[in-house]
C-alpha positions as a Markdown table, in Angstrom:
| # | Residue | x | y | z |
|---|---|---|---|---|
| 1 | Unk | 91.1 | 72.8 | 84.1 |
| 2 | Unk | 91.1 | 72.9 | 80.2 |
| 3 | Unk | 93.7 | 70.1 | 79.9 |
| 4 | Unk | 91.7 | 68.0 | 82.3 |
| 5 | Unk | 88.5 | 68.2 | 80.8 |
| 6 | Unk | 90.1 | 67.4 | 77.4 |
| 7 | Unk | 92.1 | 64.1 | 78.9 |
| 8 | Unk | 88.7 | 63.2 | 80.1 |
| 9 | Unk | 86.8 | 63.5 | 77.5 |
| 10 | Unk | 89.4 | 61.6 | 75.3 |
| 11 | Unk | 89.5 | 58.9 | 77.8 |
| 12 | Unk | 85.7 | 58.2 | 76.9 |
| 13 | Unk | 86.5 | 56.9 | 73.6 |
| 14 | Unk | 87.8 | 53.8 | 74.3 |
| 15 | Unk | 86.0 | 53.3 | 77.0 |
| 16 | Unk | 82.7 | 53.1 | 75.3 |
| 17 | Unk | 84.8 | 51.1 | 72.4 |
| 18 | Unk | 84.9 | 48.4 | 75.2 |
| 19 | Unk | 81.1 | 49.0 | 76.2 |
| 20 | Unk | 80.1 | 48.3 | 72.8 |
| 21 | Unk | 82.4 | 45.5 | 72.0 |
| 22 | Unk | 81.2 | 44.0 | 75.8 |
| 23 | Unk | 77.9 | 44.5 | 74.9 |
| 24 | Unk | 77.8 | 43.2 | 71.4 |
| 25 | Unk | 79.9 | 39.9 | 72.6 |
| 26 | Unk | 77.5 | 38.9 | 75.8 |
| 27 | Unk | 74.4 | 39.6 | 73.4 |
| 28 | Unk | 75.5 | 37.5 | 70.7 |
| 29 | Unk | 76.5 | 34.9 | 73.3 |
| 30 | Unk | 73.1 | 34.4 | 75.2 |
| 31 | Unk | 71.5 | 31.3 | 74.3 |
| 32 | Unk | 68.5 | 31.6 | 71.5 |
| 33 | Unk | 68.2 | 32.4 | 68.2 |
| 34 | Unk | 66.6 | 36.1 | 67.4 |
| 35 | Unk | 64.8 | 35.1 | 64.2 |
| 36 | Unk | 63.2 | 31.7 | 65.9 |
| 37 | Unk | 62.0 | 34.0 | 68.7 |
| 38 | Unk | 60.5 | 36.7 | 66.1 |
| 39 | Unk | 58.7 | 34.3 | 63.6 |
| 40 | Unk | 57.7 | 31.5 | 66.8 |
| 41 | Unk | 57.6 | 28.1 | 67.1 |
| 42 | Unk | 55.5 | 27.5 | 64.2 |
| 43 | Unk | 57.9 | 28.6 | 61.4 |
| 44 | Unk | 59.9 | 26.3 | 59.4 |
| 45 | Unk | 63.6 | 26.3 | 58.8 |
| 46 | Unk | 63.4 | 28.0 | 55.5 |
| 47 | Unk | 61.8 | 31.5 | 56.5 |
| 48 | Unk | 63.9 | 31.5 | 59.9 |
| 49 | Unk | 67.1 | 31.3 | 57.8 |
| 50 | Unk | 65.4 | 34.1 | 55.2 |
| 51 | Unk | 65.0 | 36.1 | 58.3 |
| 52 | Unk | 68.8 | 35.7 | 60.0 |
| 53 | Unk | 70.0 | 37.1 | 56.2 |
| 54 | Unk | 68.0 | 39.9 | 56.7 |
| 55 | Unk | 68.8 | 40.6 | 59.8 |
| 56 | Unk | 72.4 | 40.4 | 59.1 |
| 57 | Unk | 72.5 | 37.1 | 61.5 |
| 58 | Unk | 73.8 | 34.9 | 59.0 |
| 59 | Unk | 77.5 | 36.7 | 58.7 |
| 60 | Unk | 80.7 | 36.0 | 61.2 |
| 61 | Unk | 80.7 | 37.4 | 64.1 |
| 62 | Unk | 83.3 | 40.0 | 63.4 |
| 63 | Unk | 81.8 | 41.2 | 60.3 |
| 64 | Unk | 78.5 | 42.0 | 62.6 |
| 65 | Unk | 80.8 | 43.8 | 65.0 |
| 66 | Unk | 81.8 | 45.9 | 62.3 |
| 67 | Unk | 78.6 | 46.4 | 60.4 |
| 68 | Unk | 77.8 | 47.5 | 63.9 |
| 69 | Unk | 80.5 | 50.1 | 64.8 |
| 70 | Unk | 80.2 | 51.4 | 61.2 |
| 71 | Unk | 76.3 | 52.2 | 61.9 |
| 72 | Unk | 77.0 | 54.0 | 65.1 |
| 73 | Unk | 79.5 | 56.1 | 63.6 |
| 74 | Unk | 76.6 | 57.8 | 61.3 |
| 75 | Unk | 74.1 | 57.6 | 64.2 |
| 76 | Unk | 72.3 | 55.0 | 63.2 |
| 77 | Unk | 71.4 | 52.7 | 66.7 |
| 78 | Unk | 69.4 | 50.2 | 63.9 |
| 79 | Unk | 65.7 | 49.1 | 64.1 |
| 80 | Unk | 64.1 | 46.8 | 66.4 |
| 81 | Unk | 63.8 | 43.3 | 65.4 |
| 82 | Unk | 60.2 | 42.9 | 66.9 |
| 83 | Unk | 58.7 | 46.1 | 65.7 |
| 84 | Unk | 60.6 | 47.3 | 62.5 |
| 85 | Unk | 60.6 | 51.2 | 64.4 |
| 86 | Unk | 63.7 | 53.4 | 64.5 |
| 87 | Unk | 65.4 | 52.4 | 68.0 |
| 88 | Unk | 66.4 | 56.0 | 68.8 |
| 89 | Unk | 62.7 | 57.2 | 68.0 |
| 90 | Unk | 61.3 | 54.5 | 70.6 |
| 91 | Unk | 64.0 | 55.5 | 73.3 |
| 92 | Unk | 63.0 | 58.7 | 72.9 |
| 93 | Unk | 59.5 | 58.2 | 73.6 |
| 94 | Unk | 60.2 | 55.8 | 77.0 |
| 95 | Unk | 63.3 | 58.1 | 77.9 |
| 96 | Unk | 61.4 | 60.7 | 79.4 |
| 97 | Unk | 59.4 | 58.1 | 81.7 |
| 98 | Unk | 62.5 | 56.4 | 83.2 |
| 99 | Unk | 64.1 | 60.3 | 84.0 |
| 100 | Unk | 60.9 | 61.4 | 85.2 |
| 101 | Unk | 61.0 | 58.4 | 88.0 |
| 102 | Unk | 65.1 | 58.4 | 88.5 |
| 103 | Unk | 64.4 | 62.0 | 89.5 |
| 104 | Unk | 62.1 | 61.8 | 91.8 |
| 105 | Unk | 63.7 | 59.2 | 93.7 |
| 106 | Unk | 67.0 | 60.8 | 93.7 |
| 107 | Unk | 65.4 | 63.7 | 95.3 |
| 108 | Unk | 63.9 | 61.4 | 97.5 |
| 109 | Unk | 67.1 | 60.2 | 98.2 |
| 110 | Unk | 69.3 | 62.8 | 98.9 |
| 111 | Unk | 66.4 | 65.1 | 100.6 |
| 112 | Unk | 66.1 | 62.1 | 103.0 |
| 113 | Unk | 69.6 | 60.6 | 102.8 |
| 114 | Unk | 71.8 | 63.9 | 103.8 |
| 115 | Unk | 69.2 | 65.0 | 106.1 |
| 116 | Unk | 69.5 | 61.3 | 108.1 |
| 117 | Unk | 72.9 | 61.6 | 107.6 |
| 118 | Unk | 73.2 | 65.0 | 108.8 |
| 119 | Unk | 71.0 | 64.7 | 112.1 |
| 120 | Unk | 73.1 | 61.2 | 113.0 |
| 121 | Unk | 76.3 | 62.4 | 113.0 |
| 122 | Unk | 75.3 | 65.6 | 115.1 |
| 123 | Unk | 73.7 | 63.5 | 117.8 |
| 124 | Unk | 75.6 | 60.7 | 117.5 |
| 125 | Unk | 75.0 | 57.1 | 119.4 |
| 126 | Unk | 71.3 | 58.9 | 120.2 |
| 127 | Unk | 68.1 | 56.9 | 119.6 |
| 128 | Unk | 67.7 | 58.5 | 116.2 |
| 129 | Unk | 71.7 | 57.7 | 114.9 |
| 130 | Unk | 70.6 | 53.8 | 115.7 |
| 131 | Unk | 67.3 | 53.7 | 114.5 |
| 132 | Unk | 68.5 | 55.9 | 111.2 |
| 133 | Unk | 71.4 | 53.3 | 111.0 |
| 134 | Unk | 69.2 | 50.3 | 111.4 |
| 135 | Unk | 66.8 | 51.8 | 108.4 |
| 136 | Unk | 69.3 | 52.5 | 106.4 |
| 137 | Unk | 70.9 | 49.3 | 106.9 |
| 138 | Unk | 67.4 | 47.4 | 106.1 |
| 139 | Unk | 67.5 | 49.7 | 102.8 |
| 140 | Unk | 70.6 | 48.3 | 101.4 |
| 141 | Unk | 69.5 | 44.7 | 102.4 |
| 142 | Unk | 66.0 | 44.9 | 100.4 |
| 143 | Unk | 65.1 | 44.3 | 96.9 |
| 144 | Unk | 63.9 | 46.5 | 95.0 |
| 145 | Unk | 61.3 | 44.2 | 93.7 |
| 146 | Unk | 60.4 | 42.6 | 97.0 |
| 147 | Unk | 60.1 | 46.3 | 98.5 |
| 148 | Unk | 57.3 | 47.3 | 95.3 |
| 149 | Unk | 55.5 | 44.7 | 95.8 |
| 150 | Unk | 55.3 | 45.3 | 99.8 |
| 151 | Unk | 54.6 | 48.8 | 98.6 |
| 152 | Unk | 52.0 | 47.7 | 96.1 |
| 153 | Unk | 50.5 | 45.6 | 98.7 |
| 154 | Unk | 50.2 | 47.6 | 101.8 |
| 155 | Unk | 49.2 | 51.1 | 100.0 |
| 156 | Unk | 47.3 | 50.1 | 97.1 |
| 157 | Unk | 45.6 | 46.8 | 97.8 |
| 158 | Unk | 44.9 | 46.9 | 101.1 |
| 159 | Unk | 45.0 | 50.5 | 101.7 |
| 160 | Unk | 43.6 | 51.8 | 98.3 |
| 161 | Unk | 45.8 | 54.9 | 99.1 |
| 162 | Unk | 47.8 | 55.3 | 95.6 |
| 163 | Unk | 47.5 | 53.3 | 92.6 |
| 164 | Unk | 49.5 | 50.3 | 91.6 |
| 165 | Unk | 51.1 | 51.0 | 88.1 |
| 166 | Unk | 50.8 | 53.3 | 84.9 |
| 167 | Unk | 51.7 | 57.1 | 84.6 |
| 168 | Unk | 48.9 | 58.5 | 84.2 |
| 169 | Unk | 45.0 | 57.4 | 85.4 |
| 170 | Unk | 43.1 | 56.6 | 82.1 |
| 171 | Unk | 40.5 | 60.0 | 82.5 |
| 172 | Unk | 43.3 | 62.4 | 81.7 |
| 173 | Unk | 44.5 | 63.3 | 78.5 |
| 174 | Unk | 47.1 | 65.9 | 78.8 |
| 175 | Unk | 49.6 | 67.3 | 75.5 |
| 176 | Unk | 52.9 | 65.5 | 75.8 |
| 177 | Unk | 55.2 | 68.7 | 75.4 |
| 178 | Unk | 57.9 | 67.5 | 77.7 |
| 179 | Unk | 57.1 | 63.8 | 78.1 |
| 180 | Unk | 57.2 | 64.6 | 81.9 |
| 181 | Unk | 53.7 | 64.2 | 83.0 |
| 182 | Unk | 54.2 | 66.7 | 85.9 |
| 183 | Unk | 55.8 | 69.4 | 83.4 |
| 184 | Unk | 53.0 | 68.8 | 81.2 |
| 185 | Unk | 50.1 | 68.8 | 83.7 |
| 186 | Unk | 51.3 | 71.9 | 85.1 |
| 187 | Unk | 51.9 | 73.4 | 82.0 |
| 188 | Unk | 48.1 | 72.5 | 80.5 |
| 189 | Unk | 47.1 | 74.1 | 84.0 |
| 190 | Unk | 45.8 | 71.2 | 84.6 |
| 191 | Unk | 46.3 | 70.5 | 88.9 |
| 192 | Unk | 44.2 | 67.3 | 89.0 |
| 193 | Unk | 46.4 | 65.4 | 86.5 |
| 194 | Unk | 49.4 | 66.8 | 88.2 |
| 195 | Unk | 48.4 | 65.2 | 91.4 |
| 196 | Unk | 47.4 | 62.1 | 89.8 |
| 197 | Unk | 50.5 | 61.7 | 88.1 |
| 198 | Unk | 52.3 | 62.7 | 91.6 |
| 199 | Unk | 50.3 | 59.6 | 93.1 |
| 200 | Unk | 51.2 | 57.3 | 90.4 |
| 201 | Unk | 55.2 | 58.3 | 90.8 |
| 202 | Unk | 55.5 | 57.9 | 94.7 |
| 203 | Unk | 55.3 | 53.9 | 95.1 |
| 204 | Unk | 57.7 | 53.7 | 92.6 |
| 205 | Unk | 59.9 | 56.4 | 93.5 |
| 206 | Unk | 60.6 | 55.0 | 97.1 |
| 207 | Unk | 61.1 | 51.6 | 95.8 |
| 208 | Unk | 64.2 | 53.2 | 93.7 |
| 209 | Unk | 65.5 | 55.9 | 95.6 |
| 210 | Unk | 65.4 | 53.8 | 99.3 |
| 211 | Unk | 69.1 | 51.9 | 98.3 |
| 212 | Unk | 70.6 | 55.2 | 97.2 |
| 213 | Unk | 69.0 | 56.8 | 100.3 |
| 214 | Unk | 70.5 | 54.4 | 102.8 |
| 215 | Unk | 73.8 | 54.9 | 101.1 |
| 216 | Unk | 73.9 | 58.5 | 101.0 |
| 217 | Unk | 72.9 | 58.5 | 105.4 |
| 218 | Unk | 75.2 | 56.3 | 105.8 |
| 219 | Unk | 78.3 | 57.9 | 103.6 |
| 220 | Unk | 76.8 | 61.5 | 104.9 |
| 221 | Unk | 77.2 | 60.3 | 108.3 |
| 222 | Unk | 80.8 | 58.6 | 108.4 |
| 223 | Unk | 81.7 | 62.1 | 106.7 |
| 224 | Unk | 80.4 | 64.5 | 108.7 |
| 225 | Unk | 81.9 | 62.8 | 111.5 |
| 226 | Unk | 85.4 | 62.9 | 110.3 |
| 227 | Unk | 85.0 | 66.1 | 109.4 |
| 228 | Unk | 83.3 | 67.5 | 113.2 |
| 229 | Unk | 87.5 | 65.9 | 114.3 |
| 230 | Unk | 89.2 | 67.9 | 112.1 |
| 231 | Unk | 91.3 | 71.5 | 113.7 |
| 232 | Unk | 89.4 | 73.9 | 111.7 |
| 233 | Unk | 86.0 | 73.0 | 113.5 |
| 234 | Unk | 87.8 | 73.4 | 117.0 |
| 235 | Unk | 88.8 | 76.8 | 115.9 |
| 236 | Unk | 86.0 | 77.9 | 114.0 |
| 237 | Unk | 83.5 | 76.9 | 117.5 |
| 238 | Unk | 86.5 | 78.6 | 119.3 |
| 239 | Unk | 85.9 | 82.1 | 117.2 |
| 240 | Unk | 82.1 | 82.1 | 118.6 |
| 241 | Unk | 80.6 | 80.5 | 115.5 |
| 242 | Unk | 77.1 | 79.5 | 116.1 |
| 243 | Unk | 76.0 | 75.1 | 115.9 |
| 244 | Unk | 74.4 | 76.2 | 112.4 |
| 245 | Unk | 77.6 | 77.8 | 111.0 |
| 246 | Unk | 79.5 | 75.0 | 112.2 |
| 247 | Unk | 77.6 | 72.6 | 110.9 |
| 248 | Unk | 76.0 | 73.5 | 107.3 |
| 249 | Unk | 78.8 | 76.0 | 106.2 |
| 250 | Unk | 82.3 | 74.5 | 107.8 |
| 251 | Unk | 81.8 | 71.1 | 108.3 |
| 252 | Unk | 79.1 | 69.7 | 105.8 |
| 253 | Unk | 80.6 | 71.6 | 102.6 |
| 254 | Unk | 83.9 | 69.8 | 103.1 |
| 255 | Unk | 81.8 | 66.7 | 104.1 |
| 256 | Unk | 79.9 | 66.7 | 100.8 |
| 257 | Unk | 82.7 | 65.6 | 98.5 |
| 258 | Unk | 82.5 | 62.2 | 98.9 |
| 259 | Unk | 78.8 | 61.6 | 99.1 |
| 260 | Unk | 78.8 | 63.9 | 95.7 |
| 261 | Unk | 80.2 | 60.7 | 94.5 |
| 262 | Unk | 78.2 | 58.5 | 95.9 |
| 263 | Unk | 75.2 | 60.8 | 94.6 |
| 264 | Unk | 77.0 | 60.4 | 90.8 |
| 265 | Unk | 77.4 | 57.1 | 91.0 |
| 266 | Unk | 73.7 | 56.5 | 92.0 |
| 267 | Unk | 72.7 | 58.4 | 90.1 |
| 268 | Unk | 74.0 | 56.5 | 87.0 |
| 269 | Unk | 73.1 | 52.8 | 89.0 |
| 270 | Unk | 69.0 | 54.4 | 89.3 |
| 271 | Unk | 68.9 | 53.5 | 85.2 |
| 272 | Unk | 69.6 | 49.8 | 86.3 |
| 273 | Unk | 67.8 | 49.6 | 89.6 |
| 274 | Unk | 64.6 | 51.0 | 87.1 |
| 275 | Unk | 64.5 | 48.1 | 85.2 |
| 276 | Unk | 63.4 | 46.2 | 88.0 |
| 277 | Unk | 61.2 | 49.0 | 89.5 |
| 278 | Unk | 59.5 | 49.7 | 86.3 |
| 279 | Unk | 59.0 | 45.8 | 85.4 |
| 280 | Unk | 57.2 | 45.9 | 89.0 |
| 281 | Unk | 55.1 | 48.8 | 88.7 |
| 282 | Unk | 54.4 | 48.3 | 85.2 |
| 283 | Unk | 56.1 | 51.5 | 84.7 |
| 284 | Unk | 56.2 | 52.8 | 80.3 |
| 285 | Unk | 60.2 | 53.2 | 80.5 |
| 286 | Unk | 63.2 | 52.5 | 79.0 |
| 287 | Unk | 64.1 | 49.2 | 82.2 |
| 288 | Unk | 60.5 | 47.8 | 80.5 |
| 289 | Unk | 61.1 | 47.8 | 76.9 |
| 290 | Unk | 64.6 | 46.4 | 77.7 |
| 291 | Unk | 63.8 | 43.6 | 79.5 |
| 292 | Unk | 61.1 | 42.7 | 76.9 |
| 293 | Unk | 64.0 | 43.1 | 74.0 |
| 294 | Unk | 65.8 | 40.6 | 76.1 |
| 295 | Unk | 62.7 | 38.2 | 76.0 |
| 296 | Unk | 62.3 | 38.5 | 72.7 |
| 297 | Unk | 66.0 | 38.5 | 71.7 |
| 298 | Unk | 65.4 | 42.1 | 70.6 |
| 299 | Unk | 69.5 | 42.4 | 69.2 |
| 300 | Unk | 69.6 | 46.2 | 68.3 |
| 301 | Unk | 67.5 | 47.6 | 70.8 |
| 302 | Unk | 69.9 | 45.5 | 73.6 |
| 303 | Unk | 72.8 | 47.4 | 72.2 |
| 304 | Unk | 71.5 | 50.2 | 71.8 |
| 305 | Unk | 70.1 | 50.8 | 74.8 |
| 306 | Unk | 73.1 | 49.4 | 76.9 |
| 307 | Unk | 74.9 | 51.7 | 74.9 |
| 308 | Unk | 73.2 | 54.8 | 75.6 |
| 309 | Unk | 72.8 | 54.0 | 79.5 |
| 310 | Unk | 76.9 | 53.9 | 79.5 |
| 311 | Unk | 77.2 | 57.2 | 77.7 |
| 312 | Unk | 74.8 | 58.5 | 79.9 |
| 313 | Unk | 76.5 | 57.0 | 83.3 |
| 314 | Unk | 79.7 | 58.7 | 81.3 |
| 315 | Unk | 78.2 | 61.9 | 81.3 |
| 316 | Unk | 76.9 | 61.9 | 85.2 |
| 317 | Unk | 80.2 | 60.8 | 86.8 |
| 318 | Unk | 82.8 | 63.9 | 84.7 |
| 319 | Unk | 79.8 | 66.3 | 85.5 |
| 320 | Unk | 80.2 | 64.9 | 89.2 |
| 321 | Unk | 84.2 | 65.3 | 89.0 |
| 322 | Unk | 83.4 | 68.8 | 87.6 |
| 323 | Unk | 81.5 | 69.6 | 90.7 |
| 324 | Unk | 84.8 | 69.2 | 93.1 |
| 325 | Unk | 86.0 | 72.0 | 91.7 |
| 326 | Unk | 83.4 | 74.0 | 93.2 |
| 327 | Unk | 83.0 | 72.3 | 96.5 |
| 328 | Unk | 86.4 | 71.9 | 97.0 |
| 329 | Unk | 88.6 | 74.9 | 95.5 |
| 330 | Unk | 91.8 | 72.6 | 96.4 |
| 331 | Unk | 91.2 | 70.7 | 93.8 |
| 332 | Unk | 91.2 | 73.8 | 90.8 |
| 333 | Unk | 95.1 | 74.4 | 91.8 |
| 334 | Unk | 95.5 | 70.3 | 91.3 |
C-alpha cells in the first residue's frame, strides 16, 4: 500500500507540469491583449506598452513560461492584473464560498442519487424505476444555467419562496471564523442567519448537484443490479438473510465501488459546473471571480486558479482510489 501511494503521488508531478504548461499555452493564446483590457480603450500606445513590461508581457513566450514555473516553485501564484492583491489571498477569501455550495450539492446528490438508485434497482421496471430513470435522464440533459434560471424564476420571482442570489441577506452580520456561513451562524448561535444562509444555498445547490445526482441513480442502479445476479446473493437469501441484509450489507457495499468513482469524479467536475452556477446565482466564489479574470484578461489569476482546481481534482480522485481499499478489501492484497 506504501509503494502505491508513493507511485501515485510521484505520478502527480508531471501531470500538473502538463496542467501548467496547458494552462499557460491556451491563456497566452486567447485573443486580446491583457494591458489594453486593464488601462481601456482610451489609453495610448505608449502607457499600454509601459504596462506589458511591467507585467512581464513584453518577453518570449518561453521566458514567461519559466518566469512562471520559477514563481510556483517558491509559492508565489503572482498578483492579479486588475486589482494588484496577492492571488492566493483573494482565493482564499472566495474558496470557502464555492466549497460551501459544492458540498451541499454533493450531499444533495448522493443523499438523492444512491437512494433513487437504490429503490430502482430493488423494484425494478416499477412505476418508480421509470419515472426515476426518466428524471434522471432529464438531469443529465439540462443546463445548469437554464435549470437556475427556471429555479430563480419559479421559486423566487414568482413564488417569493427563497431568494435569488448572494450568501447572506444584507440584515446579518455574522464573524467570518470559517468562511462557511452555516459554520459561522451556528457558531455565533445565531439560528436566524443559519436559516437564511440555508435559504440562500438551496436554489443553487440543486442547480449543481442535479447532473451529479442523475449520474450517481443511474450508475447506483446499473450496479446494484449486477450485483442482486451475482452467487453470493443467492446464497446469502438462501442462509435466511433478511431483504435489508441483502440489500445494504451484501449487495450495495460491493455495488458502491464504482459509483465511489463516479462520486470522485463529480466531485472534482462540481468546481467547473460552479462557475456557471455561481455566474447565475451571483454566487461570491472562486467560478465568479474566474470568469471575470477571463473578461478582463486577468493572466495570473487564470493560472492560478486553473492550477489550483487541478491539484485539487488531483487530491479527490487518490483519496477516492484510497477508499477501495476499504470498500473492497480485494484490492489491499493487489
Amino acid at each position: 500500500m506504501f509503494s502505491y501511494i508513493v507511485k501515485r503521488l510521484l505520478w502527480t508531478i508531471p501531470t500538473l507540469f502538463g496542467v501548467t504548461l496547458l494552462v499557460f499555452s491556451m491563456v497566452h493564446l486567447t485573443p486580446g491583449d491583457p494591458a489594453a483590457a486593464i488601462l481601456g480603450d482610451k489609453a495610448n500606445k505608449q502607457s499600454i506598452a509601459d504596462l506589458r513590461a511591467q507585467m512581464g508581457l513584453d518577453k518570449p513566450l518561453y521566458e514567461q513560461y519559466f518566469i512562471y514555473i520559477k514563481n510556483l516553485s517558491h509559492g508565489d501564484f503572482g498578483k492579479s492584473a486588475n486589482s494588484n492583491e496577492e492571488v492566493m489571498s483573494e482565493f482564499k477569501d472566495r474558496f470557502p464560498a464555492t466549497v460551501e455550495l459544492s458540498m451541499v450539492a454533493m450531499f444533495f446528490a448522493v443523499f438523492l442519487g444512491i437512494g433513487a438508485g437504490i429503490i430502482s434497482a430493488v423494484k425494478r421496471y416499477s412505476i418508480f424505476d421509470y419515472g426515476s430513470m426518466f428524471g434522471a435522464l432529464a438531469g443529465v440533459s439540462m443546463p445548469v444555467f437554464w435549470l437556475g434560471l427556471v429555479l430563480i424564476y419559479f421559486f423566487s420571482v414568482k413564488l417569493g419562496w427563497l431568494p435569488v442570489s448572494g450568501r447572506l441577506g444584507y440584515e446579518f452580520d455574522i464573524d467570518h471564523i470559517t468562511g462557511f456561513y452555516l459554520i459561522d451562524s451556528l457558531l455565533a448561535k445565531d439560528y436566524e442567519a443559519f436559516w437564511d444562509a440555508l435559504k440562500h444555498l438551496i436554489l443553487p445547490a440543486i442547480a449543481l448537484g442535479t447532473i451529479p445526482m442523475a449520474i450517481i441513480a443511474r450508475m447506483t442502479r446499473s450496479s446494484m443490479i449486477e450485483v442482486m445476479k451475482e452467487e453470493y446473493i443467492k446464497t446469502a437469501r438462501a442462509k435466511g438473510c433478511s431483504r435489508f441484509q441483502v440489500i445494504f450489507i451484501h449487495a450495495l457495499r460491493n455495488a458502491m465501488m464504482p459509483v465511489v468513482t463516479i462520486i470522485g469524479l463529480m466531485l472534482g467536475s462540481l468546481f467547473a459546473g460552479a462557475i456557471l452556477t455561481e455566474t447565475t446565482f451571483s454566487w461570491p466564489g472562486i467560478g465568479k471571480w474566474l470568469v471575470n479574470a477571463v473578461y478582463q484578461r486577468d493572466f495570473p489569476v487564470i493560472q492560478s486558479t486553473t492550477l489550483i482546481i487541478a491539484i485539487i481534482f488531483i487530491i479527490v480522485n487518490f483519496i477516492v482510489d484510497l477508499l477501495y481499499a476499504f470498500i473492497n478489501p480485494k484490492i489491499r492484497l493487489g
